[in-house]
C-alpha positions as CSV (number, residue, x, y, z in Angstrom):
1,X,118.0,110.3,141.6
2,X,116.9,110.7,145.1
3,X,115.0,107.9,146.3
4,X,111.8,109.7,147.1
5,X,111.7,111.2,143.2
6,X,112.6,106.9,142.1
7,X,109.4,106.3,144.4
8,X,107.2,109.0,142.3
9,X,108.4,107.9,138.9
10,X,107.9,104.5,139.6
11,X,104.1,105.3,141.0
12,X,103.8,106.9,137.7
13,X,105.1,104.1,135.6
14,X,102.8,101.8,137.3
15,X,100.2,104.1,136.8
16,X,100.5,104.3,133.1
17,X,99.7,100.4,132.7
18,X,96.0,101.5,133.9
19,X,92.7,102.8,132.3
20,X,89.2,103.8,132.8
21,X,88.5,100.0,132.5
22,X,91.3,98.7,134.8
23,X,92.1,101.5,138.1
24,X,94.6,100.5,140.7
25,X,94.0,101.1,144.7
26,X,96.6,102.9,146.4
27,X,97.7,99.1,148.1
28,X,97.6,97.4,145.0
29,X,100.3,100.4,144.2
30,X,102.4,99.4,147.0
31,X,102.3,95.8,146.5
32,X,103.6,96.3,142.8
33,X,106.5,98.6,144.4
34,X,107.8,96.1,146.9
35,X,109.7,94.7,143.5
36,X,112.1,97.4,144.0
37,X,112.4,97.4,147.5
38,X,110.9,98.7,150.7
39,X,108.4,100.8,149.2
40,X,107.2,104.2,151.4
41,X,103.7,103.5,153.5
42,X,100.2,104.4,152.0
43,X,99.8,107.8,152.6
44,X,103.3,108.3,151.0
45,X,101.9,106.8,148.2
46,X,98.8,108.2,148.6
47,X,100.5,111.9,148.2
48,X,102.8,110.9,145.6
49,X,99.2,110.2,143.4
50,X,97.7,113.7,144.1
51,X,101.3,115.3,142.9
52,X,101.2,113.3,139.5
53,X,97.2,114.4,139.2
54,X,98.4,117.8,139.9
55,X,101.0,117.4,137.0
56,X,98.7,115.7,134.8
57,X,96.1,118.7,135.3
58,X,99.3,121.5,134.8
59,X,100.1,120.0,131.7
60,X,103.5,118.7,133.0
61,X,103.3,115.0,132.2
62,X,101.2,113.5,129.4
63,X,98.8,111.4,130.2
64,X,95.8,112.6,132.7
65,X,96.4,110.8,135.7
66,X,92.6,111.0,137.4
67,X,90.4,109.4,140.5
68,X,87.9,106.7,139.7
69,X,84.3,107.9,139.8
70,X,83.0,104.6,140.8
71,X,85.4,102.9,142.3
72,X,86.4,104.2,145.3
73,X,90.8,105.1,146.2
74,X,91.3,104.0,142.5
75,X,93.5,106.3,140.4
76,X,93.7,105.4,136.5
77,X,95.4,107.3,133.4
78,X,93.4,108.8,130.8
79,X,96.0,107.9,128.0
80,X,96.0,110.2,124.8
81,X,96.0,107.5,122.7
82,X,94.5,103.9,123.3
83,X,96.6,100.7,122.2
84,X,95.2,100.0,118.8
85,X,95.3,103.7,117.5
86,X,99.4,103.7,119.0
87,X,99.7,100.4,116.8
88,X,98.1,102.0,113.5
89,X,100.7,105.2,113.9
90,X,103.8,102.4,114.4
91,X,102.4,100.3,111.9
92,X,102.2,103.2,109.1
93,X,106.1,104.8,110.6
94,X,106.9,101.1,110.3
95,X,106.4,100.9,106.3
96,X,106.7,104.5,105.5
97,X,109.8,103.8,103.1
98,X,111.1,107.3,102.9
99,X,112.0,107.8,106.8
100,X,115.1,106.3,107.2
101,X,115.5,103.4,109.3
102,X,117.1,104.6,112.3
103,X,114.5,107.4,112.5
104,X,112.1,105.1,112.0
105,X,113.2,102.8,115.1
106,X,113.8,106.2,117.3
107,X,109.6,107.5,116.1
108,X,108.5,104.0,117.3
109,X,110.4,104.1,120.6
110,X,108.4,107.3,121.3
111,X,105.4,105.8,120.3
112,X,106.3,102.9,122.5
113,X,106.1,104.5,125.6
114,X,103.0,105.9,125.1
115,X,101.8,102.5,124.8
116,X,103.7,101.7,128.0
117,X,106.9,102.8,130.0
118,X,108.3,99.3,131.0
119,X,111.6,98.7,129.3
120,X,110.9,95.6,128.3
121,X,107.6,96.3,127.6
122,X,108.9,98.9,124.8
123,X,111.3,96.1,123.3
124,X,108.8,93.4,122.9
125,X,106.2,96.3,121.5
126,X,108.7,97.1,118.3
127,X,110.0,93.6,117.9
128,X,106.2,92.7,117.1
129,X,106.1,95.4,114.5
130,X,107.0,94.4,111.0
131,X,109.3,97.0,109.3
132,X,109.6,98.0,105.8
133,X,112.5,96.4,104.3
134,X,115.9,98.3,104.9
135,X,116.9,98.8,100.9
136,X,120.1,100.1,99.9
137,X,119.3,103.5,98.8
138,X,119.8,107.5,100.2
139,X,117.5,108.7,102.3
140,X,116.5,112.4,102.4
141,X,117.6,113.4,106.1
142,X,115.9,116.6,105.5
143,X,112.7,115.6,105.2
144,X,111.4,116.4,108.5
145,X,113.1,120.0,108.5
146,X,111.1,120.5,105.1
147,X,107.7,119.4,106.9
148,X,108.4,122.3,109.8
149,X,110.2,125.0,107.2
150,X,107.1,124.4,104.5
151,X,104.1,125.3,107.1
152,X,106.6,128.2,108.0
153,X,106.4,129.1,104.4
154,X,102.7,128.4,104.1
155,X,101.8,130.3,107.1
156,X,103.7,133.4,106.1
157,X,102.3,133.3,103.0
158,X,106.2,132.8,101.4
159,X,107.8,131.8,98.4
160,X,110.2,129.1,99.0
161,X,113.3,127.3,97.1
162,X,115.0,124.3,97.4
163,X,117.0,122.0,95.5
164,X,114.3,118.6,94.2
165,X,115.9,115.1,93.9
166,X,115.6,112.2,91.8
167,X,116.9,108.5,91.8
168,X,119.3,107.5,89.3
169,X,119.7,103.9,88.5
170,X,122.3,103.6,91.7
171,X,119.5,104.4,93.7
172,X,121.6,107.8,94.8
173,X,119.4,111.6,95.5
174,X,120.3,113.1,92.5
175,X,119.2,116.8,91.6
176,X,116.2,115.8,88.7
177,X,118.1,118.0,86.2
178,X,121.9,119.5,86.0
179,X,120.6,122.8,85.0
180,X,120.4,125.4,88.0
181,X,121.4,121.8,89.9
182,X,117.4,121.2,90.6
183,X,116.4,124.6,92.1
184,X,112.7,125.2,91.9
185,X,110.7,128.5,93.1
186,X,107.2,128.0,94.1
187,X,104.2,129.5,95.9
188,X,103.5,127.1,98.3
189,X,99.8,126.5,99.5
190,X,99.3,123.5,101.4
191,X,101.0,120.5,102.6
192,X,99.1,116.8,101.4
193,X,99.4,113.5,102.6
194,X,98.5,111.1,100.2
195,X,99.9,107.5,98.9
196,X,101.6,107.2,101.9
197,X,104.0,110.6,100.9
198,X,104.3,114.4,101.9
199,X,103.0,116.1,99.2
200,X,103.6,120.2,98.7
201,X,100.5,121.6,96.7
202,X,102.1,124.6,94.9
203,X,102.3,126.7,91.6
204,X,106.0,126.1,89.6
205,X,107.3,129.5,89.1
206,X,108.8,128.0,85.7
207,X,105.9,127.3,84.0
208,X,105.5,123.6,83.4
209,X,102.0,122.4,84.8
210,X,100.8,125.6,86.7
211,X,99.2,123.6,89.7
212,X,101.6,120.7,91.0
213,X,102.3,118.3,93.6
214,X,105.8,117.8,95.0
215,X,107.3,115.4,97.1
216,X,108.5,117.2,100.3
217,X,110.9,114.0,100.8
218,X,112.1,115.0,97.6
219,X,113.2,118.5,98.3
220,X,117.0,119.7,99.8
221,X,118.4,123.0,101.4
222,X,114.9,125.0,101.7
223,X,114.6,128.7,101.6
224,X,111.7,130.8,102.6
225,X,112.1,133.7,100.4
226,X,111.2,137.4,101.4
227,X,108.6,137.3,98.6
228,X,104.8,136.9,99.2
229,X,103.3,134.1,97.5
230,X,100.9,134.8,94.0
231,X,97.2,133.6,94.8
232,X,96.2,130.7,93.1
233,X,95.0,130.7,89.6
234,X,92.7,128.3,87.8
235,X,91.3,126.5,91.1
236,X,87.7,127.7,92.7
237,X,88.4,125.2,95.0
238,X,91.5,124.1,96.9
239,X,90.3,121.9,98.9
240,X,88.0,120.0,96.3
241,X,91.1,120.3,93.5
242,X,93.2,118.6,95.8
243,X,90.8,115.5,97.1
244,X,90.2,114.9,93.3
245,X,93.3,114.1,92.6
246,X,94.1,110.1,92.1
247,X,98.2,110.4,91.6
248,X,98.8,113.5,93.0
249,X,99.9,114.8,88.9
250,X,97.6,117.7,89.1
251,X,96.0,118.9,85.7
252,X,92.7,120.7,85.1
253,X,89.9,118.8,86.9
254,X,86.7,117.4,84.9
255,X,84.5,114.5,85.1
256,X,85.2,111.0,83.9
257,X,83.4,108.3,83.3
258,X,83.9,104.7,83.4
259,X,82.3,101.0,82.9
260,X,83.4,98.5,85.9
261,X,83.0,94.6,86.5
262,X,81.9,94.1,89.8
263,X,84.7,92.1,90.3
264,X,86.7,95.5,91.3
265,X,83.9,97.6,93.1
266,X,85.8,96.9,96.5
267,X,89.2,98.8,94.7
268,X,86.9,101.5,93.7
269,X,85.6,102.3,96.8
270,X,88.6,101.6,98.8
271,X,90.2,104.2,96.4
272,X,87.7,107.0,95.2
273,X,85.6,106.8,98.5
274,X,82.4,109.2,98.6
275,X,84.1,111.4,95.8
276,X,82.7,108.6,93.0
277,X,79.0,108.1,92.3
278,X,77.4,104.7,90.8
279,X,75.1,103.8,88.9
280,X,73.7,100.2,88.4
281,X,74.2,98.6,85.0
282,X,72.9,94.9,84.9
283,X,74.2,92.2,87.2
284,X,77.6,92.2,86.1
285,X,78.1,96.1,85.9
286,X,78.2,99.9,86.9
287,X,79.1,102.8,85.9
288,X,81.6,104.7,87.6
289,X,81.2,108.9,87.6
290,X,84.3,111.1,89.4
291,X,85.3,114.3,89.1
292,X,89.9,114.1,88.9
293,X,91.9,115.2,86.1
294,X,92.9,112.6,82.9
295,X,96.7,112.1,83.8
296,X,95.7,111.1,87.4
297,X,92.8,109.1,86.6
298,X,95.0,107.3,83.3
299,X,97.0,105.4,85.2
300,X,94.3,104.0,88.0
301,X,92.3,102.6,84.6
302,X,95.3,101.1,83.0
303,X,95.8,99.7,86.4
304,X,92.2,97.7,86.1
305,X,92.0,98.0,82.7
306,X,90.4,94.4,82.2
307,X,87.5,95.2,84.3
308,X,87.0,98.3,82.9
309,X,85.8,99.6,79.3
310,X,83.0,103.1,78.4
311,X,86.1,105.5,79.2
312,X,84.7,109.0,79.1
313,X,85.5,111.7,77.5
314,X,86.9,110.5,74.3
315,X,90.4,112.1,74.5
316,X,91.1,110.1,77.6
317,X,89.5,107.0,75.8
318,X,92.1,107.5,72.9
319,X,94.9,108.2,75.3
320,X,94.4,104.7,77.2
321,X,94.3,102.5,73.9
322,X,97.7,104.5,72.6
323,X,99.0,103.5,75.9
324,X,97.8,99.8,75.5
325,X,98.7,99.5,72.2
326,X,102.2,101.0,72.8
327,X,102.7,98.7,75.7
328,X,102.4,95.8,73.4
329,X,103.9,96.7,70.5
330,X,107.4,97.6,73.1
331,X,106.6,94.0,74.8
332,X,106.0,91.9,71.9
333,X,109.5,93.3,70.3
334,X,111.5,92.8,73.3
């Protein structure tokens, strides 16, 4: 590149190690540039620093690059994103176990440079990131393109199809039945992140559980049909209807009620959030009131089921101890 432009990227680069906290004078600039060689003089310098604020305030490179306001000839960069919140986003790419690996190591190199644009710097950032472990299984390479063809869908108010996957004991993408080989039609609503998975909030067109939640990662070959999706049936409330849900298994919603040790209140909280209410026992105890539906909240109980006991209403009560007992009876005969 021509040795001016090397100058201005390397002004830049330099300026990207800064913040509000810690500017950088124009000569401190210059004296980090004589490690490439005979840098240009101040006002060089000085002019390459009102092009990149120029930039910055066109939209044409991403961070802000801006003046001090109290310290005077010091320039700093507004970064989009500070450190920590960079290393929660790497973190969660890190161990989400449905991107493959590659394109896991390609999203934190991106990432990476936001958190600075030295070489090196980048390198020592994702070798201090601990990854998921690589397993031996397919990966949906699609999953991305479903994420951008879906809110296509859901914008233009669209039917979709697509073929919808399954592991079989190989760990191979399977389609999750041979007849029609997996293709579903659905209205889709709304895209839902939850457990750590893309979820697609839609209504099956075949008529097996009316509301559902689909795995985007589990869908292949997307189509946006030239149909207009059917308005939602059965849900006052999408938004409510979908924060309800525990396992992402859909079902009518209704409250539940539950008996907790307070060994477990920090799960209950961590998990149910503001959408739970207590109420205070005795020492030992509270009672736990949510509205979800039973086959999402079923498997949470059975989960902490010796901490918990009062299971409201009955039919989920019964459903638990046929569960339990089933469990046992399979365990004790094997």
């Amino acid at each position: 590149m021509p040795k001016s432009t090397e100058w201005l990227w390397r002004t830049y680069q330099i300026l990207r190690r800064t913040d509000y906290d810690h500017p950088i004078q124009n000569h401190e600039i210059c004296q980090k540039l004589e490690l490439y060689g005979e840098p240009p003089g101040r006002k060089t310098i000085g002019n390459y620093i009102k092009d990149l604020i120029d930039l910055s305030e066109k939209g044409l490179i991403i961070e802000e690059v801006e003046e001090h306001d109290e310290k005077p000839h010091a320039y700093y960069v507004n970064h989009s994103l500070i450190d920590s919140e960079i290393k929660m986003l790497s973190d969660a790419i890190a161990s989400s176990s449905f991107i493959y690996p590659g394109h896991r190591q390609q999203l934190l190199r991106k990432l990476g440079e936001l958190y600075n644009g030295d070489e090196n710097s980048i390198k020592r950032f994702i070798e201090n990131i601990h990854f998921y472990k690589e397993e031996h299984k397919d990966y949906n390479f699609q999953t991305f393109t479903n994420i951008e063809q879906l809110t296509e869908a859901i914008e233009q108010k669209k039917k979709v199809q697509f073929t919808y996957l399954a592991y079989n004991t190989d760990k191979k993408l399977v389609p999750y039945r041979d007849e029609d080989e997996g293709r579903k039609v659905v209205n889709p609503y709304k895209i839902v992140w939850r457990l750590s998975y893309y979820y697609l909030f839609c209504t099956n067109l075949e008529g097996e559980h009316p509301e559902r939640f689909l795995r985007i990662d589990r869908m292949k070959d997307i189509q946006i049909l030239d149909e207009p999706c059917d308005p939602i049936e059965g849900v006052e409330s999408t938004e409510e209807y979908i924060e309800n849900q525990v396992f992402m298994f859909g079902g009518e919603n209704e409250t539940v009620e539950f008996r907790c040790d307070n060994s477990i209140v920090n799960q209950v909280v961590d998990f149910f959030g503001d959408r739970a209410t207590f109420r205070k026992v005795d020492e030992d105890h509270f009672d736990v009131k949510v509205r979800t539906s039973q086959s999402n909240i079923r498997y949470w109980i059975l989960q902490y089921i010796t901490s918990i006991n009062n299971i409201r209403p009955e039919s989920l009560r019964n459903q638990v101890l046929t569960d339990l007992r089933d469990a046992l009876k399979r365990n004790e005969e094997s």
